[in-house]
N, C-alpha and C positions, 0 to 999 in steps of 0.2 A: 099639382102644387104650383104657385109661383114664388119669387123670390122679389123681394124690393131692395134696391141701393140707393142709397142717399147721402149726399157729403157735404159739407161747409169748410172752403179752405179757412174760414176766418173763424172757424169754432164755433160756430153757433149749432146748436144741438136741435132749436126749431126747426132751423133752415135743410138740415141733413134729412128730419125724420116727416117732414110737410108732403101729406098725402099719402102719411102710414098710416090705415086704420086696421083694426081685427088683426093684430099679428098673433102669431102661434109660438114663433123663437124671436128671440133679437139677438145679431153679437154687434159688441160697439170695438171700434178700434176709436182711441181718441190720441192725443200727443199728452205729455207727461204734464206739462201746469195746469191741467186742467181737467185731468181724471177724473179724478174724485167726485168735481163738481159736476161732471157730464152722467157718472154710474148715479150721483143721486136725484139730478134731472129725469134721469130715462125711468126709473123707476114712481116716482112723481105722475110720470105721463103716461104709462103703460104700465101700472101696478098688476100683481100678481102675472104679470105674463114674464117666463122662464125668459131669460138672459145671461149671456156670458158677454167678459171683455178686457181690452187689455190695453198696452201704450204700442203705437205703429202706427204705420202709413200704410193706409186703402187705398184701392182702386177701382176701376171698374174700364171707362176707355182716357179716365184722365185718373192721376195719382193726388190724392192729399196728402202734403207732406207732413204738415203740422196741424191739420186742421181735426176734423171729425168724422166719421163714417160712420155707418147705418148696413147692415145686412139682416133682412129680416125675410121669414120663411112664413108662408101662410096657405090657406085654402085647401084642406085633402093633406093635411100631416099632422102626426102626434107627436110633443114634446117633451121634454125632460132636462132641467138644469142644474148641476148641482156643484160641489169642488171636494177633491182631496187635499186634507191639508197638511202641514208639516212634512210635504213633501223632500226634505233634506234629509228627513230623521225616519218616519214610519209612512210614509203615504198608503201602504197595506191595512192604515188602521181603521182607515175611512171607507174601505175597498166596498163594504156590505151597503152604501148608500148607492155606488156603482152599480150592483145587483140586481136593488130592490128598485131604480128606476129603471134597469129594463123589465123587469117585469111588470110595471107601470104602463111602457108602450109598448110591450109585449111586443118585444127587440127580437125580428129575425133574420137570418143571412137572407142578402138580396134585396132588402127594400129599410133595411136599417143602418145608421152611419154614425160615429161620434165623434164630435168635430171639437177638440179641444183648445185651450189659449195656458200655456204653464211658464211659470216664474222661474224656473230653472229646474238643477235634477234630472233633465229631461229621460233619459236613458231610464236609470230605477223608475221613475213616474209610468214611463211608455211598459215595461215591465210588467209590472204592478199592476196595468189596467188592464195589461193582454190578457193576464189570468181569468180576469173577469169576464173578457167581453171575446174569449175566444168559448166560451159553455155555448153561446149562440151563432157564435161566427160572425160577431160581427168587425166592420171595419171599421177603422181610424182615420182620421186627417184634422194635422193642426200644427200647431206651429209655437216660440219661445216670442214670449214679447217682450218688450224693452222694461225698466227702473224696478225691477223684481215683484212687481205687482198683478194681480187678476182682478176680474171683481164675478161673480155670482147672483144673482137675482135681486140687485138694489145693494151686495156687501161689497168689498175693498178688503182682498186679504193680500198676504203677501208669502211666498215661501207654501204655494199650494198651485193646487190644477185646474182651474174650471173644464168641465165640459158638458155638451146640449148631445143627447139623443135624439135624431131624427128619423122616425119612419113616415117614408112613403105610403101613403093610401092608393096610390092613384100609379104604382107604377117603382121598376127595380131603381135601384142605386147602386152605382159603382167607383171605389177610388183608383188612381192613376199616379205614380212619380214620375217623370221625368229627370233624365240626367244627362247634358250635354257634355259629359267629359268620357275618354276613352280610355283605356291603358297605355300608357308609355312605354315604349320598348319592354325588356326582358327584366325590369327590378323589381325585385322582391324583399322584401325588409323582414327581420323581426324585431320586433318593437321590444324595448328593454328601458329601463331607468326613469320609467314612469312615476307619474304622483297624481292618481285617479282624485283627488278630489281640489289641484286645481287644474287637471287636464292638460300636465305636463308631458313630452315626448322627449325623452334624455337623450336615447339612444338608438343606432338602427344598425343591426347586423354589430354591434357592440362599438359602433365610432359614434363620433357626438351628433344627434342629429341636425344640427345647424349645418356643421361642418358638410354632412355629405347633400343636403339638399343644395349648397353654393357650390358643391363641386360639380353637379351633375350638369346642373342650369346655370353654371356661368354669371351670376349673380352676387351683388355685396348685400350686406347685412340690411341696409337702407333698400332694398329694392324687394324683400325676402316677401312684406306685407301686399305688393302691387305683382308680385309673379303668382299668390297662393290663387288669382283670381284664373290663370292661366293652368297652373299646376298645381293643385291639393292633392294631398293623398289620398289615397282608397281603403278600406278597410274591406277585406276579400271575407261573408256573410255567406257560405251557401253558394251558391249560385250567383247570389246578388253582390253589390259591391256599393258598402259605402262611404260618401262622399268626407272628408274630415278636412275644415278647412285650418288655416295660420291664423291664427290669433294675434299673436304677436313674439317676438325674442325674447326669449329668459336667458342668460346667461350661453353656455355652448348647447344649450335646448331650444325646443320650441313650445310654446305655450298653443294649446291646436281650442276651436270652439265646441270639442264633444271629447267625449271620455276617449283615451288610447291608455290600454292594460298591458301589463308586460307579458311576452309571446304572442300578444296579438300580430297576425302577418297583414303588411301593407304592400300597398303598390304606389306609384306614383304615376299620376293623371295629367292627360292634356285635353284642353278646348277643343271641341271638331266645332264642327259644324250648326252651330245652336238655330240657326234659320229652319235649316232641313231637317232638326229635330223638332221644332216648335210644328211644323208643320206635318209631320210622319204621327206625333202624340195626334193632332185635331183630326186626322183622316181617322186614325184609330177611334178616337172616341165617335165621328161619325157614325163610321162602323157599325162600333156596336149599340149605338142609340139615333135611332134614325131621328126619333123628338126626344127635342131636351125639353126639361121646363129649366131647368137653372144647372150652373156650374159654381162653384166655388172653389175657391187657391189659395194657396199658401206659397209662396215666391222669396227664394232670401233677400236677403239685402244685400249678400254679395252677388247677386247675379240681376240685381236691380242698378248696384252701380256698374257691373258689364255692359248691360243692355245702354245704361244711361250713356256710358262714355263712348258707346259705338254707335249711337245717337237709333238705336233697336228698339229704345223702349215704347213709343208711342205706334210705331207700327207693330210691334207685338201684341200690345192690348187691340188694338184696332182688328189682330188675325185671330186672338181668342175669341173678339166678337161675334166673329162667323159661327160661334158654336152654341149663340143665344144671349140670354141674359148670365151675362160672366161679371161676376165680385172677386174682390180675394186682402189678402193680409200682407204685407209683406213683414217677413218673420226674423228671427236671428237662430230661425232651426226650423226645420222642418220636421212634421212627424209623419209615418207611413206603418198605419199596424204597431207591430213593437219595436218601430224603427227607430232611430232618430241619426237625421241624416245632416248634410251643409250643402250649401250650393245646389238645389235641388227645388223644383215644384213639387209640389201635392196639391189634389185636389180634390173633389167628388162629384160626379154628374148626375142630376138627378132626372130621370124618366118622365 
């Protein structure tokens, strides 16, 4: 299979997709004034071929901040696009269009992937779809985009999920997270005085949670938003652990960007070493794909303005390069299977 990217920082939708022919998927990221008008461009020009899309900033080895991008899958793959919607309320309702488009590209572990773009909800949504796409095993990767918007094969919905089925003809597929943050000393929280649905964190070990994240880290209330990029908490998963970052202050709480329930046990996280982790992730995928045809990513935005303010970001894409034709999203969430993480890559590589 190969992969095409194409961007216009100045929005042109020509200029991104010039020397796209035969596509099989599309996803478009565009910036917010100009959605709408780009989901009904792209459909205009590639009618009936399966699309997903959403508002954010592309990359590939330069970034569009505001402009347009183009990620398009072709030659040796079967596709499938579709969305669940009312994701707020019932996204289970829609579950059986999920289904019935793997059985379309007759979806199987190992050479099949579903690469989503969702309005929010992420958690319930990531849920809801594992039921479905774990009958096959298959895997996930995708990511929350910006102004509560997706769009679907030429539509614009809002408060729903796009995603594209991809299988490989020509070879396996595998997804990857990365996480460059570690545990901090010996804390352990239980989370208390939550409000799951605006993703409120009241309380921790029963003190206020503002109160003990400024006591630990030496920090005022003004600096609470530029240290989450250093230390987020953790949400301990199994074995796995994930990332929940600072939204912003509510009152003697913290307002975090993913769901925190009450009894959920947390930790609290710091930055290692993200060079030697960017690099340990690419040996690994080396590894175990000696040929790539393509990589695709999901990257947050808080580890886009890390990378930006420690001036990492250009030499970063430039070392994902090494690993072939490398695109990606930069997200306000990361998804991984029935994940849904912060501060964190996803990806998938395709064989």
């Amino acid at each position: 299979m190969k992969q095409f990217f194409g961007m216009s920082q100045r929005g042109d939708l020509r200029e991104a997709v010039r020397g796209l022919s035969n596509p099989q998927l599309i996803l478009l990221m565009s910036n917010g004034s100009m959605f709408e008008e780009h989901v009904k461009q792209l459909e205009e020009m590639y009618p009936q071929v399966p699309s997903i899309g959403c508002i954010g900033m592309c990359y590939d080895t330069r970034v569009a901040e505001s402009g347009v991008g183009v990620v398009a899958f072709l030659d040796g793959i079967s596709a499938a696009a579709n969305v669940l919607e009312q994701v707020s309320v019932m996204p289970v309702k829609y579950i059986k269009r999920l289904e019935e488009d793997m059985r379309k590209v007759n979806a199987s572990h190992g050479d099949t992937v579903c690469i989503d773009f969702c309005s929010g909800n992420d958690a319930c949504v990531l849920t809801t779809m594992h039921t479905a796409l774990r009958q096959r095993d298959v895997s996930l990767v995708g990511g929350t985009g910006d102004g509560g918007k997706i769009s679907a094969n030429g539509r614009v919905y809002g408060d729903a999920v796009a995603y594209a089925l991809v299988k490989n003809h020509n070879g396996r597929v595998k997804t990857y997270k990365e996480n460059i943050y570690h545990k901090m000393g010996d804390y352990r929280f239980i989370a208390s005085n939550t409000d799951r649905d605006r993703y409120i964190l009241g309380a921790l070990n029963g003190k206020p949670a503002k109160q003990v994240y400024q006591d630990i880290l030496h920090v005022t209330e003004r600096e609470i938003l530029t240290q989450t990029f250093q230390n987020p908490f953790g949400k301990i998963n199994g074995d796995d652990t994930c990332i929940i970052s600072i939204k912003e202050v509510s009152g003697n709480a913290l307002a975090c960007f993913r769901q925190v329930n009450d009894s959920d046990v947390l930790v609290l996280l710091e930055l290692g070493d993200y060079r030697a982790v960017v690099q340990e992730t690419i040996q690994k995928i080396c590894q175990d794909f000696p040929r790539r045809s393509a990589v695709f990513s999901v990257n947050c935005l808080f580890r886009y303005k890390l990378f930006s303010e420690n001036g990492y970001m250009q030499d970063y894409l430039k070392e994902m390069k090494a690993l072939g034709n490398h695109a990606g999203l930069v997200g306000y969430g990361e998804h991984y299977n029935n994940q849904f993480v912060n501060q964190s890559m996803t990806c998938v590589v395709f064989e």
